[in-house]
GUKOL-719227 format. One record per residue (C-alpha): residue number from 1; chain; x, y, z; residue in three letters. Coordinates in pm, 1 decimal. Example, Ala and Ser with C-alpha at 12.3 -4.5 7.8 and 13.67 -1.06 7.14 Angstrom:
residues 2
PT  rodren  vose        px        py        pz  tivex
PT       1     A    1230.0    -450.0     780.0    Ala
PT       2     A    1367.0    -106.0     714.0    Ser
This chain:
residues 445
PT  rodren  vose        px        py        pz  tivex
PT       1     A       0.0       0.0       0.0    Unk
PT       2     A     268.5     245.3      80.8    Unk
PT       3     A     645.5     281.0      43.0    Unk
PT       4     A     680.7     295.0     432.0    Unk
PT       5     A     454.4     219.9     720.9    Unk
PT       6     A     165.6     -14.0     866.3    Unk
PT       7     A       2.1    -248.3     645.4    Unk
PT       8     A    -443.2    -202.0     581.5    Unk
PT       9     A    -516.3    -448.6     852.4    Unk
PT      10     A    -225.6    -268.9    1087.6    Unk
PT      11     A    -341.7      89.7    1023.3    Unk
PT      12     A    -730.8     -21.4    1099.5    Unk
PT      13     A    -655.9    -182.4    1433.3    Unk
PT      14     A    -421.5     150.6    1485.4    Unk
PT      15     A    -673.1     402.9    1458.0    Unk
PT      16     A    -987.6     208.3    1637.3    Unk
PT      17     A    -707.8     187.6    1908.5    Unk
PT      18     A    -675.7     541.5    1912.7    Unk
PT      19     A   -1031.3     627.8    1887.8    Unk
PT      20     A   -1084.4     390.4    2174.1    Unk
PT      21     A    -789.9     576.7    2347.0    Unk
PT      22     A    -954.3     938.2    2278.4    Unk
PT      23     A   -1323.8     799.3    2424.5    Unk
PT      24     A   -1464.6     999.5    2730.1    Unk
PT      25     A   -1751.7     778.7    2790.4    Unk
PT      26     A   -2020.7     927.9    2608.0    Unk
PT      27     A   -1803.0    1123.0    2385.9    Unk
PT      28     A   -1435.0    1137.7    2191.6    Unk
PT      29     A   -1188.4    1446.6    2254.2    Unk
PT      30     A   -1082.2    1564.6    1884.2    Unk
PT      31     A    -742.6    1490.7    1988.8    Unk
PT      32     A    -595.1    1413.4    2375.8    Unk
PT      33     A    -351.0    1682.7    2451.7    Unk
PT      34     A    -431.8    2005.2    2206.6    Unk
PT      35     A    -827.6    1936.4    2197.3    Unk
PT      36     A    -907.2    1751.2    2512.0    Unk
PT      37     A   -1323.6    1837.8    2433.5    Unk
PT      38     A   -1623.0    1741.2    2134.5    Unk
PT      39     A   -1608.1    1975.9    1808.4    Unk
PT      40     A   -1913.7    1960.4    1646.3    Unk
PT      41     A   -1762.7    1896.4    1300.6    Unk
PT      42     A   -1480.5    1683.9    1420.7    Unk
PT      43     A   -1759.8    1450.3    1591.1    Unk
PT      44     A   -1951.9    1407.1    1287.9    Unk
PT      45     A   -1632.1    1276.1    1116.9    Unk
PT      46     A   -1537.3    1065.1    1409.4    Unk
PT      47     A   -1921.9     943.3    1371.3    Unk
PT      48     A   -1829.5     851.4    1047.9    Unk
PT      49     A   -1484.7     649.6    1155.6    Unk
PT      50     A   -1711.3     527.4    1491.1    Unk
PT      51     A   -1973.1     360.9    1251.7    Unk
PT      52     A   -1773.4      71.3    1140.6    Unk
PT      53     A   -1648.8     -75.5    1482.3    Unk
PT      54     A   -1968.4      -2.5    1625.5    Unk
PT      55     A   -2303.3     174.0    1515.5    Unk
PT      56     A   -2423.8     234.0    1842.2    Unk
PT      57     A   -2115.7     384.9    1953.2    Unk
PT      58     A   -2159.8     616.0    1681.5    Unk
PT      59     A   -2474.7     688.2    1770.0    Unk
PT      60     A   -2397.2     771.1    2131.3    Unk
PT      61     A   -2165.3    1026.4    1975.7    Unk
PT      62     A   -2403.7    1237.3    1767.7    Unk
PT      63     A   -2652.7    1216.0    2069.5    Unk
PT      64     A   -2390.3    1381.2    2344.0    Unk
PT      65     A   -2333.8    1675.9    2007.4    Unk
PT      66     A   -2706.0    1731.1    1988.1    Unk
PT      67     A   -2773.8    1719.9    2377.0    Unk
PT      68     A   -2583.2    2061.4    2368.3    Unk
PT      69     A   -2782.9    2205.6    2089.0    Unk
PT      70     A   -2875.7    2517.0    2135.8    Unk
PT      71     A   -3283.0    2597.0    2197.0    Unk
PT      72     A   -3255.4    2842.2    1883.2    Unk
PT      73     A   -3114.0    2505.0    1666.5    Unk
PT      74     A   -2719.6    2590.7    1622.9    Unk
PT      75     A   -2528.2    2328.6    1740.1    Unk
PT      76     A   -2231.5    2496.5    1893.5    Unk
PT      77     A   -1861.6    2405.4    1779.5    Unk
PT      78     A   -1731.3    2306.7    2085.7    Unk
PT      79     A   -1890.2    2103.8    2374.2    Unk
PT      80     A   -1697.0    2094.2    2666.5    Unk
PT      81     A   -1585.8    1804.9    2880.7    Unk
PT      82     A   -1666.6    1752.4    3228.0    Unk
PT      83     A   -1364.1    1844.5    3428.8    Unk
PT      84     A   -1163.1    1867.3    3160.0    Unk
PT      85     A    -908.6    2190.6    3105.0    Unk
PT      86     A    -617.1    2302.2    2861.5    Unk
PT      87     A    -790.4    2420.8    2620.0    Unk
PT      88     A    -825.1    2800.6    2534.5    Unk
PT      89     A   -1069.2    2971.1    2498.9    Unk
PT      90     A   -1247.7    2767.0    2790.7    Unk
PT      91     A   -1622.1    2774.8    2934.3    Unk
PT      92     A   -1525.2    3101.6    3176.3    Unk
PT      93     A   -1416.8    3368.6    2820.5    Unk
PT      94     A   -1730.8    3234.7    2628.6    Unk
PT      95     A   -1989.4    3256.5    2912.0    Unk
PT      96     A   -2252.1    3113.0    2720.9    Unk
PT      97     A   -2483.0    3022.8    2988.8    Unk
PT      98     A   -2495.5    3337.4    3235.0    Unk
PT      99     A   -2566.2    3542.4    2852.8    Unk
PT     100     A   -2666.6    3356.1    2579.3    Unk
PT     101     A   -3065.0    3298.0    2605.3    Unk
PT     102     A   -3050.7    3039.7    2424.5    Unk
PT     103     A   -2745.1    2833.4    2554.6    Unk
PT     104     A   -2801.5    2507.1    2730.2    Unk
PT     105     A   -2812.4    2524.9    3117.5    Unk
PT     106     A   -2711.6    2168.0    3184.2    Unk
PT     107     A   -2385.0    2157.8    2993.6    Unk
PT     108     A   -2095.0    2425.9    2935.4    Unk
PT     109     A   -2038.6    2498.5    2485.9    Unk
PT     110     A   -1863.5    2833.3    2264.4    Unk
PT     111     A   -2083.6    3054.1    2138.5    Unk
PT     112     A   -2022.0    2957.7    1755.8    Unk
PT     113     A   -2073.2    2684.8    1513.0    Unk
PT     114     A   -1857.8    2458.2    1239.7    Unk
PT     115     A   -1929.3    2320.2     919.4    Unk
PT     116     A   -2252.2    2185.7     896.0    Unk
PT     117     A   -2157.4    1796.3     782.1    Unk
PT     118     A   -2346.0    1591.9    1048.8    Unk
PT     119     A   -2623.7    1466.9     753.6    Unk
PT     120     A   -2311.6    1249.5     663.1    Unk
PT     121     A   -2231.6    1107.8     963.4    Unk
PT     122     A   -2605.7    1034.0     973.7    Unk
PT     123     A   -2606.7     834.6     625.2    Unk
PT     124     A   -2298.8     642.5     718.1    Unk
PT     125     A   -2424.4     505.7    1017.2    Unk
PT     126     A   -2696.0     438.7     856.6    Unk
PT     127     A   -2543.3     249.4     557.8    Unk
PT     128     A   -2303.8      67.0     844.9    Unk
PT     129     A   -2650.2     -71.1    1018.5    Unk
PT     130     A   -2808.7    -264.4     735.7    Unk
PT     131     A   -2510.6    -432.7     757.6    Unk
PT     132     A   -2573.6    -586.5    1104.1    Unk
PT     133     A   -2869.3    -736.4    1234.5    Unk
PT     134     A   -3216.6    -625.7    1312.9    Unk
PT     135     A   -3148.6    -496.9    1692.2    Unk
PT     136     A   -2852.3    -291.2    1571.5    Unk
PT     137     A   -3051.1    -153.7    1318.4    Unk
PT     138     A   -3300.4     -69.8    1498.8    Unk
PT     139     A   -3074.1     113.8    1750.4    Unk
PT     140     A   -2983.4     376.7    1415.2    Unk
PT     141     A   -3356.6     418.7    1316.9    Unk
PT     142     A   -3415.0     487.2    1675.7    Unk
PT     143     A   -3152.2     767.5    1682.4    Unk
PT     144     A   -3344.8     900.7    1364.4    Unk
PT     145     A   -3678.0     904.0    1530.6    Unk
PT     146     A   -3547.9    1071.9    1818.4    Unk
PT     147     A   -3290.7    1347.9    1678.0    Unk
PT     148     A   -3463.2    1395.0    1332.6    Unk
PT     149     A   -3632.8    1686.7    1420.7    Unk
PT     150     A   -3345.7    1843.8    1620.5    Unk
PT     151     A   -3157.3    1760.1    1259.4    Unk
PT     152     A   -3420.3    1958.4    1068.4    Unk
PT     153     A   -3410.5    2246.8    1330.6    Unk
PT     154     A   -3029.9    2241.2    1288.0    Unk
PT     155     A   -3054.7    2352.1     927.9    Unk
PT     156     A   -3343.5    2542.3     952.2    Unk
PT     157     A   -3121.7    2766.5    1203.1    Unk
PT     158     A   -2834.8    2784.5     937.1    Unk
PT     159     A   -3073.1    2882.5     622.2    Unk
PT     160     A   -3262.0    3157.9     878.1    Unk
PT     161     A   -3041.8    3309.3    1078.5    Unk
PT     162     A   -2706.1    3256.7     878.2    Unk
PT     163     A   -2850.5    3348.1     528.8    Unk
PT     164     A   -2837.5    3725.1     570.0    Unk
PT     165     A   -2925.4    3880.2     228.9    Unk
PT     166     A   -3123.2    3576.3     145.0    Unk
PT     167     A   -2898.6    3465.9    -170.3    Unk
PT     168     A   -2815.1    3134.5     -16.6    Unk
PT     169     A   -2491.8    3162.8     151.7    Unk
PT     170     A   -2449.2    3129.4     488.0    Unk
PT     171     A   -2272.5    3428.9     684.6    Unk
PT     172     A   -1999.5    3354.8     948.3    Unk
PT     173     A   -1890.0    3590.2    1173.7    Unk
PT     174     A   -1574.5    3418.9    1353.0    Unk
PT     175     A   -1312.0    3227.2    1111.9    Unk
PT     176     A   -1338.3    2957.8    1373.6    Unk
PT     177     A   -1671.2    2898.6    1245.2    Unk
PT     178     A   -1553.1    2806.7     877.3    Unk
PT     179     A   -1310.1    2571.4    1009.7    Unk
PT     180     A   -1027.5    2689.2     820.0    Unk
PT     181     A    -944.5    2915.3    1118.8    Unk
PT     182     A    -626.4    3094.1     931.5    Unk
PT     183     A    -656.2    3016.5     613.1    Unk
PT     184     A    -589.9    3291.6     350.3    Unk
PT     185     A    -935.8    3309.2     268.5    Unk
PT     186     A    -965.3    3534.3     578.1    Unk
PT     187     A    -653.1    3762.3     584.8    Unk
PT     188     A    -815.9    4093.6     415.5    Unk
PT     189     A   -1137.0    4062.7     682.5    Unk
PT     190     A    -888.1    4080.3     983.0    Unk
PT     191     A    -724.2    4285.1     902.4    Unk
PT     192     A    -992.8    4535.1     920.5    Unk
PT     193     A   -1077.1    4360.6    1261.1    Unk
PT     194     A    -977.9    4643.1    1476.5    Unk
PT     195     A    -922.4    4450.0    1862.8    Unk
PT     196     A    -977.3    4598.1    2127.9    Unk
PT     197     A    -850.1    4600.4    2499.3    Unk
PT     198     A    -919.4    4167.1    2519.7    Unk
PT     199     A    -898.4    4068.8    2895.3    Unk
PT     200     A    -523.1    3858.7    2908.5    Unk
PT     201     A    -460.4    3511.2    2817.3    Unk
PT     202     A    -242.2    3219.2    2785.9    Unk
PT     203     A    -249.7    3023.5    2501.0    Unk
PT     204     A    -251.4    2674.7    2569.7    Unk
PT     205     A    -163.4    2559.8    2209.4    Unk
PT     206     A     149.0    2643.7    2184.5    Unk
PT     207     A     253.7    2423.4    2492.1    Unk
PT     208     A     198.1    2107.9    2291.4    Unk
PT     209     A     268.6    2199.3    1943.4    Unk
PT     210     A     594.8    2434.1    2069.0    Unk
PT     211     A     674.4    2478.8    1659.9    Unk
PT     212     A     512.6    2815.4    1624.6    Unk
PT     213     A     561.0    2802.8    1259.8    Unk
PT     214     A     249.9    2570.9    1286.5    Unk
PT     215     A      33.6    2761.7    1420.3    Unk
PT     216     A    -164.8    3100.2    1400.8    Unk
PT     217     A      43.7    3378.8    1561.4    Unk
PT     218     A     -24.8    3592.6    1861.7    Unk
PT     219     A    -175.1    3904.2    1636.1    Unk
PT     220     A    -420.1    3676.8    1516.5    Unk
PT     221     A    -571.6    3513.6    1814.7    Unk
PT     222     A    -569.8    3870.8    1984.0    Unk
PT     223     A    -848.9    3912.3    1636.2    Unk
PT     224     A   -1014.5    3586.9    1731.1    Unk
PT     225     A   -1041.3    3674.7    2082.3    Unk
PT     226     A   -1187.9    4001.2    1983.8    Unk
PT     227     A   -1418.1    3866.4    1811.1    Unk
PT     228     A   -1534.6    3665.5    2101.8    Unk
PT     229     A   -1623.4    3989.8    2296.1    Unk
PT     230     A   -1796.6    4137.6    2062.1    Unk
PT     231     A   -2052.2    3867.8    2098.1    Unk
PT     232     A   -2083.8    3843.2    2459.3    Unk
PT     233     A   -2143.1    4214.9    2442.1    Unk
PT     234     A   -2494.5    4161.9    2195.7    Unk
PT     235     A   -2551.3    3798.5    2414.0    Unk
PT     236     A   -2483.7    3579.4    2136.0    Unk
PT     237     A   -2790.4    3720.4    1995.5    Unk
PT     238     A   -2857.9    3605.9    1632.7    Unk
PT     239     A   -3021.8    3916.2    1488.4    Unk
PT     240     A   -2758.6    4171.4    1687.2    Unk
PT     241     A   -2438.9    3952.9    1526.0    Unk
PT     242     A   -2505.5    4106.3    1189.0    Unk
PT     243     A   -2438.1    4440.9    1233.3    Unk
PT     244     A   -2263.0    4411.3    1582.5    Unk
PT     245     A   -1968.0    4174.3    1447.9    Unk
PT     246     A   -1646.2    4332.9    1241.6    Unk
PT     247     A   -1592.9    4015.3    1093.3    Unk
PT     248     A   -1895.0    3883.3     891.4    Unk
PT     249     A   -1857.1    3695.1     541.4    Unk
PT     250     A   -2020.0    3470.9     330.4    Unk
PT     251     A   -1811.3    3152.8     343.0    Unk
PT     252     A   -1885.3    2966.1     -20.4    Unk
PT     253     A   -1748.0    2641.7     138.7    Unk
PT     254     A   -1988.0    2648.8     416.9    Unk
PT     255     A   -2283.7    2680.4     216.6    Unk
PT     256     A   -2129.1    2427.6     -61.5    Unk
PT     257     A   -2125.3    2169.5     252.3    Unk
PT     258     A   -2478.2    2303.2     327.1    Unk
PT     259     A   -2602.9    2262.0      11.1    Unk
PT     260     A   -2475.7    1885.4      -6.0    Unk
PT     261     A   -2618.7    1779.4     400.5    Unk
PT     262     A   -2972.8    1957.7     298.3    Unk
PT     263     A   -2961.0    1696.4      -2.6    Unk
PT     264     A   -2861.9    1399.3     195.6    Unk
PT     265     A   -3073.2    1474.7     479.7    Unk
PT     266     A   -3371.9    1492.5     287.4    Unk
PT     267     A   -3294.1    1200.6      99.8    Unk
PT     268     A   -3276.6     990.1     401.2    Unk
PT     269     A   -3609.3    1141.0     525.6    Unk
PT     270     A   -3765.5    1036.2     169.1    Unk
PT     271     A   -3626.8     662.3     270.5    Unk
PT     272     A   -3739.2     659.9     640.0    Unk
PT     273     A   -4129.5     875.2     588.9    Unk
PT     274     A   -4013.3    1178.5     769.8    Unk
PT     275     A   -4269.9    1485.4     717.3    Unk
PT     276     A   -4334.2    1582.1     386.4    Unk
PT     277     A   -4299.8    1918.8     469.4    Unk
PT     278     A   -3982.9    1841.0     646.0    Unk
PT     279     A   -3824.2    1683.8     329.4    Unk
PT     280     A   -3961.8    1933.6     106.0    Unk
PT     281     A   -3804.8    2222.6     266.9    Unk
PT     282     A   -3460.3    2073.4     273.9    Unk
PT     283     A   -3481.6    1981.1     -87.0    Unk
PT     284     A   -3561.1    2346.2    -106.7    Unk
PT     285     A   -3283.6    2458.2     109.8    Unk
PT     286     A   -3044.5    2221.2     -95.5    Unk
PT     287     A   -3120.2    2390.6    -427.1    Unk
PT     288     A   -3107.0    2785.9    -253.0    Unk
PT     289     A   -2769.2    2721.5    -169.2    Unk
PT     290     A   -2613.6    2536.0    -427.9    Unk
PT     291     A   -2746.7    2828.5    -654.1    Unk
PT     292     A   -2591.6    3032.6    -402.8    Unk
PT     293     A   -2249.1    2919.3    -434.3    Unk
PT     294     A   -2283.7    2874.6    -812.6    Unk
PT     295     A   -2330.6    3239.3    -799.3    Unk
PT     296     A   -2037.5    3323.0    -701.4    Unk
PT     297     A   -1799.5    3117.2    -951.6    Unk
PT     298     A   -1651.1    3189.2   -1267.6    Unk
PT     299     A   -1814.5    3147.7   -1544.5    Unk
PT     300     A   -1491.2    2957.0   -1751.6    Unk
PT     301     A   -1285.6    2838.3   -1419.9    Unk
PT     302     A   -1556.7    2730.5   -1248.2    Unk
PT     303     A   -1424.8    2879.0    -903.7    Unk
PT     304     A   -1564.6    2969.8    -639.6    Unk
PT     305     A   -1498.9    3239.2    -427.5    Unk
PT     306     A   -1626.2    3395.5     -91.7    Unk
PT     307     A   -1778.0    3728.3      -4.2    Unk
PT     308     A   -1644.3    4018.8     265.8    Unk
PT     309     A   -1981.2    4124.7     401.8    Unk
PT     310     A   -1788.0    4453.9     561.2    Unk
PT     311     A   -1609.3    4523.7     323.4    Unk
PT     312     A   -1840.7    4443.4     -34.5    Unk
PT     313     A   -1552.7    4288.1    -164.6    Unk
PT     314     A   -1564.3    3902.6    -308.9    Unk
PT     315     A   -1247.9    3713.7    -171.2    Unk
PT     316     A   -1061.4    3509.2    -424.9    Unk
PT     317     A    -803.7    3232.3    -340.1    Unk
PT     318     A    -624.5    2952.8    -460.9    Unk
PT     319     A    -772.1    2796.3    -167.5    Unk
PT     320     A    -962.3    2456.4     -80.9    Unk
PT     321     A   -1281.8    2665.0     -68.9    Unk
PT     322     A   -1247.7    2726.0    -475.6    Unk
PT     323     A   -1352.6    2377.8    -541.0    Unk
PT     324     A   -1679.9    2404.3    -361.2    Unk
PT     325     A   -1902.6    2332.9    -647.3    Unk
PT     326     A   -1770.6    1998.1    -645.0    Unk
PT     327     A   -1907.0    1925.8    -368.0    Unk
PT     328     A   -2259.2    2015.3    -424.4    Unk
PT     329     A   -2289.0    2062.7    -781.5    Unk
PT     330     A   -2461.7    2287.6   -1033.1    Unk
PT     331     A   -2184.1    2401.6   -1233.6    Unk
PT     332     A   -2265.4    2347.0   -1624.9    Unk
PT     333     A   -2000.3    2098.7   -1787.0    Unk
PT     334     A   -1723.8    2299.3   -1928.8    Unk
PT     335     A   -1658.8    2511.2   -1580.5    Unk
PT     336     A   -1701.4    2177.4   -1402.2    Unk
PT     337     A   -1462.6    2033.9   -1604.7    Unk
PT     338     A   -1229.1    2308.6   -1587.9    Unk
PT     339     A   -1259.9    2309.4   -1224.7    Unk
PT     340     A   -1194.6    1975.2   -1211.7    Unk
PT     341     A    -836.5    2025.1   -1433.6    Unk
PT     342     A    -759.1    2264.9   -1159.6    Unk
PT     343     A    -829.1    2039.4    -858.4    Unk
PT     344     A    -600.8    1721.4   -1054.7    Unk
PT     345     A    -333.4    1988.7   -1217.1    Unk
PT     346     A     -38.9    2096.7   -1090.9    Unk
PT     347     A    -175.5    2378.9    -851.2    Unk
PT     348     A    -337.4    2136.7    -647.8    Unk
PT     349     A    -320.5    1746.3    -621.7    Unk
PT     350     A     -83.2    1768.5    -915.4    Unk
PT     351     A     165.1    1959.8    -796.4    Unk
PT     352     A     537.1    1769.6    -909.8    Unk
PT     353     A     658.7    1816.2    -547.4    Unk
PT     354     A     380.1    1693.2    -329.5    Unk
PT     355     A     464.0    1363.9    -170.1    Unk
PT     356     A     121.4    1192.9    -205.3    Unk
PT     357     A    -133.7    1345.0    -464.8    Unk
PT     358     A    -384.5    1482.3    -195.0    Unk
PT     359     A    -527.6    1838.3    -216.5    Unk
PT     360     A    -334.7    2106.5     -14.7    Unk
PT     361     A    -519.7    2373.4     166.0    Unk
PT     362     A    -381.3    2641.6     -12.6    Unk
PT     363     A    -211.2    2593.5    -371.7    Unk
PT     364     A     141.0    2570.8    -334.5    Unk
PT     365     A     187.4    2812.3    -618.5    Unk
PT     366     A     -30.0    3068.6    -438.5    Unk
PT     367     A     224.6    3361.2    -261.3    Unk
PT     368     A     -30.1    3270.3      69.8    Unk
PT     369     A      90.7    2942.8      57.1    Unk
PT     370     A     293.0    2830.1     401.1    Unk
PT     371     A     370.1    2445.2     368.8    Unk
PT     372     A     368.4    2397.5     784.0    Unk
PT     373     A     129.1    2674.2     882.2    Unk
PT     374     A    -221.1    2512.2     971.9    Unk
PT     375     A    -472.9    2578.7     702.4    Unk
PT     376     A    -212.0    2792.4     496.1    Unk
PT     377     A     -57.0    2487.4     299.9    Unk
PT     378     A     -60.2    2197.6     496.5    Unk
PT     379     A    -303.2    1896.2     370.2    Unk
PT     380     A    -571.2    1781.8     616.1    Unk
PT     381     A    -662.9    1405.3     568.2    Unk
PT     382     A   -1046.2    1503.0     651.1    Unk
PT     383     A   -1059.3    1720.1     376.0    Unk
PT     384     A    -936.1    1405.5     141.0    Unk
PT     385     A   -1167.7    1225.7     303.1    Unk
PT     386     A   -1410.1    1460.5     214.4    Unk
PT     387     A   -1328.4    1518.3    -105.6    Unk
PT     388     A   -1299.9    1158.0    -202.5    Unk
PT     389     A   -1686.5    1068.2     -14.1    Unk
PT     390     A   -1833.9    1370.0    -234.1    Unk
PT     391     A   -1689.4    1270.2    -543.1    Unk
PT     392     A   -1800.9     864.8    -530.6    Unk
PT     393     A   -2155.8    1004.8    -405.7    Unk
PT     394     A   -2117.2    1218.5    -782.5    Unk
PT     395     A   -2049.8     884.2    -939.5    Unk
PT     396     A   -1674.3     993.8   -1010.1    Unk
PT     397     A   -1582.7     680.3    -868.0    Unk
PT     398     A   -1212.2     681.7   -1043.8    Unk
PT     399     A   -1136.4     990.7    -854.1    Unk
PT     400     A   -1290.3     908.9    -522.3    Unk
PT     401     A   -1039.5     561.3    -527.5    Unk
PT     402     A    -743.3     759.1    -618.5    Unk
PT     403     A    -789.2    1047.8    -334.0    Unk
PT     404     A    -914.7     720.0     -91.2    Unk
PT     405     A    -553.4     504.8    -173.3    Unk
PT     406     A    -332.4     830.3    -165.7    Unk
PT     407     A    -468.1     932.0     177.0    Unk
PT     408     A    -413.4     598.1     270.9    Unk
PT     409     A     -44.2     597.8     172.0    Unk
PT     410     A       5.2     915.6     367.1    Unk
PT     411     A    -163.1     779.7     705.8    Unk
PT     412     A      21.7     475.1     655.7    Unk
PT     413     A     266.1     634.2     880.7    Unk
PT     414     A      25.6     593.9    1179.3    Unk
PT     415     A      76.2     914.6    1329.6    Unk
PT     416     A    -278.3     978.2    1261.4    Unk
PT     417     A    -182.3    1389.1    1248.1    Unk
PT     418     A    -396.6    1645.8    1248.3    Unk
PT     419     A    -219.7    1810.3     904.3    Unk
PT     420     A      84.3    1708.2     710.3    Unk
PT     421     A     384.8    1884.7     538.5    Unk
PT     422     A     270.2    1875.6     172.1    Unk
PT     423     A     621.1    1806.9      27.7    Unk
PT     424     A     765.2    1603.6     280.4    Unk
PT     425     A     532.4    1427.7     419.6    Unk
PT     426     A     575.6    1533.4     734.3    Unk
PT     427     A     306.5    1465.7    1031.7    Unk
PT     428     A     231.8    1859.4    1192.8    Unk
PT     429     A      40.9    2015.2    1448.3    Unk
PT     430     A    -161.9    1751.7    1677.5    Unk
PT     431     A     -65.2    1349.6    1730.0    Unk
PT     432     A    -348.3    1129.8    1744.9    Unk
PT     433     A    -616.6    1295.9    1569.5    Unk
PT     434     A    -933.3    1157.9    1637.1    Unk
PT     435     A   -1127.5    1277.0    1236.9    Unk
PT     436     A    -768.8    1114.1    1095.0    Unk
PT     437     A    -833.1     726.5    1275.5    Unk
PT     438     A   -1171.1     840.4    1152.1    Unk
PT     439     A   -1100.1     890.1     838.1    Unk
PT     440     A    -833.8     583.4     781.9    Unk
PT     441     A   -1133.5     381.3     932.4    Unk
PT     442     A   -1388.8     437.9     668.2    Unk
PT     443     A   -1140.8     418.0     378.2    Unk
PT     444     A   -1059.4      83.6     484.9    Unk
PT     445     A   -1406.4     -17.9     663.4    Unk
């Protein structure tokens, strides 16, 4: 499988180790020592790599994210553990619960939210149940019956409250919440971010990944932390964060992602006879925003590009977020195609240097691009996973096997890290990340 490293059968029993290893109880920290908590997108993913070794496990996972759901439907991006510290920001600089109205009182989350792929985590464990017998299936239809309608509410919070001007993107107004926390996408939009006098800190990060050339710098997370207090002062409320917030965009990826859970959310509700209404209106949802983020490509390239809400500006980068269409389609055929070139050429996946033939974050012929800084280079194995499940659900099977086997090759190393140098190889930032066993484990499930 690979010119170094475990063998399949090695690498599987490796990373449902790990994800044993990384299991709370009732939840699985993201990763031990830098994210000792639940992210909301990282537990759909680990959902995903749970489903294999054990649907109900899986389940139990999703249930503990959408026990902390907010009563307004977001479902925040982090959930914190019991007892649990180092991490920073923690539970006492978001304050949810003494001022958000419509934070949980029972359990301690940010104020935020991630990338809405949960839908997916929902069909895998669903596809991993008819494969067992009647009682375990009946344990995921049970999950569906109970958390369906918290699902719906979930993205009926997202199209609402997060599609500002109604054109079917959804707004973000931290870069936490895109995921891509420093990605280049972001740089012009904090830089008009203007912080304040933020109460001190002590970042915690940088006392397990020490390599600072890894991670966002100082300037930046005094911006993030900003951010953060502009919240708390409008409560977290949904309708102030519009014009209260001096970082707002409309994040293409997001609503590509969107777009795609809308569509396989309502497709499972057509299988199971949820409401009609229910699966009408994400089939609606599912269109809006795919024509949303079609609206923003170009017409011959076919990419896509996000939008500065502050500023008026549309953000352009060579980027991960330019292949968004490809994710939730709508592009005609020549700017699909085009965009597809791009994604297999040499700016991307076909880039002579890269080690294994996986997409980098940012292009490495992009002047952003920084091959060991977080999302500013590095590759992420979750986004080939992602990448790879989205293209075998288009039917581009051929491509979904070659991005499956290359990620493969590059885990093979059994590090299961949180990003890798795109040249070398490299494992960087955090050890024994939780969405990379994930991810190995439904390659090779």
């Amino acid at each position: 499988m690979a010119d170094r490293g475990f063998t399949p059968t090695q690498l599987a029993a490796r990373a449902a180790y790990l994800l044993r290893g990384n299991d709370l109880g009732t939840m699985t920290s993201a990763a031990p020592r830098l994210y000792p908590h639940m992210w909301s997108w990282d537990a759909a993913f680990v959902s995903v790599g749970l489903a294999p070794l054990s649907v109900e496990r899986a389940v139990v996972e999703l249930d503990t994210l959408l026990s902390a759901q907010w009563k307004n439907g977001m479902i925040p991006h982090i959930v914190f553990a019991n007892g649990v510290d180092g991490y920073f920001p923690g539970p006492a600089r978001w304050e949810t619960q003494s001022l958000a109205a419509h934070a949980p009182s029972d359990v301690h989350t940010s104020g935020i939210t991630q990338p809405p792929v949960h839908a997916i985590a929902v069909q895998r464990i669903l596809d991993h149940s008819r494969r067992h017998g009647r009682s375990t299936r009946a344990v995921a239809e049970e999950f569906l019956d109970r958390r369906w309608a918290d699902l719906v509410r979930w993205h009926r919070w997202l199209a609402n409250a997060r599609d500002i001007d109604g054109n079917g993107r959804i707004a973000l107004f931290h870069g936490w919440e895109s995921g891509m926390d420093n990605s280049p996408r972001w740089d012009a939009s904090y830089a008009n971010v203007m912080a304040g006098a933020v109460p001190p800190y002590l970042r915690q990060d940088l006392a397990v990944v020490t390599d600072t050339s890894q991670r966002p710098s100082n300037g930046e997370y005094d911006r993030y932390l900003w951010l953060v207090e502009e919240m708390k002062q409008v409560r977290y409320d949904d309708t102030q964060l519009e014009t209260a917030m001096s970082f707002a965009v409309e994040d293409v990826f997001v609503s590509a992602v969107f777009s795609m859970a809308c569509q396989v959310l309502a497709e499972i509700g057509e299988e199971h006879a949820r409401p009609r209404s229910d699966v009408r209106e994400l089939y609606g949802w599912a269109e809006r925003f795919r024509q949303g983020v079609i609206a923003t490509t170009d017409s011959r390239s076919g990419a896509a590009k996000d939008f500065d809400l502050r500023s008026g500006r549309w953000i352009g980068t060579e980027t991960l977020a330019m292949f968004s269409p490809l994710l939730c389609g709508g592009l005609d055929r020549d700017a699909e195609r085009a965009l597809i070139r791009t994604f297999e050429g040499p700016k991307f996946c076909g880039h002579p240097d890269l080690r294994y033939a996986v997409p980098p974050s940012t292009s490495p012929v992009s002047g952003d691009f920084r091959s060991r800084e977080y999302w500013r280079g590095p590759v992420w194995p979750v986004m080939t996973w992602l990448f790879s499940w989205a293209f075998a659900r288009r039917g581009w099977a051929e491509k979904a096997h070659l991005l499956k086997s290359e990620g493969l090759r590059q885990a093979s190393d059994g590090s299961f890290a949180e990003y890798y140098e795109p040249f070398t190889g490299a494992p960087l930032g955090s050890m024994q990340q939780s969405w990379t066993a994930a991810a190995v484990l439904d390659w090779l499930g």
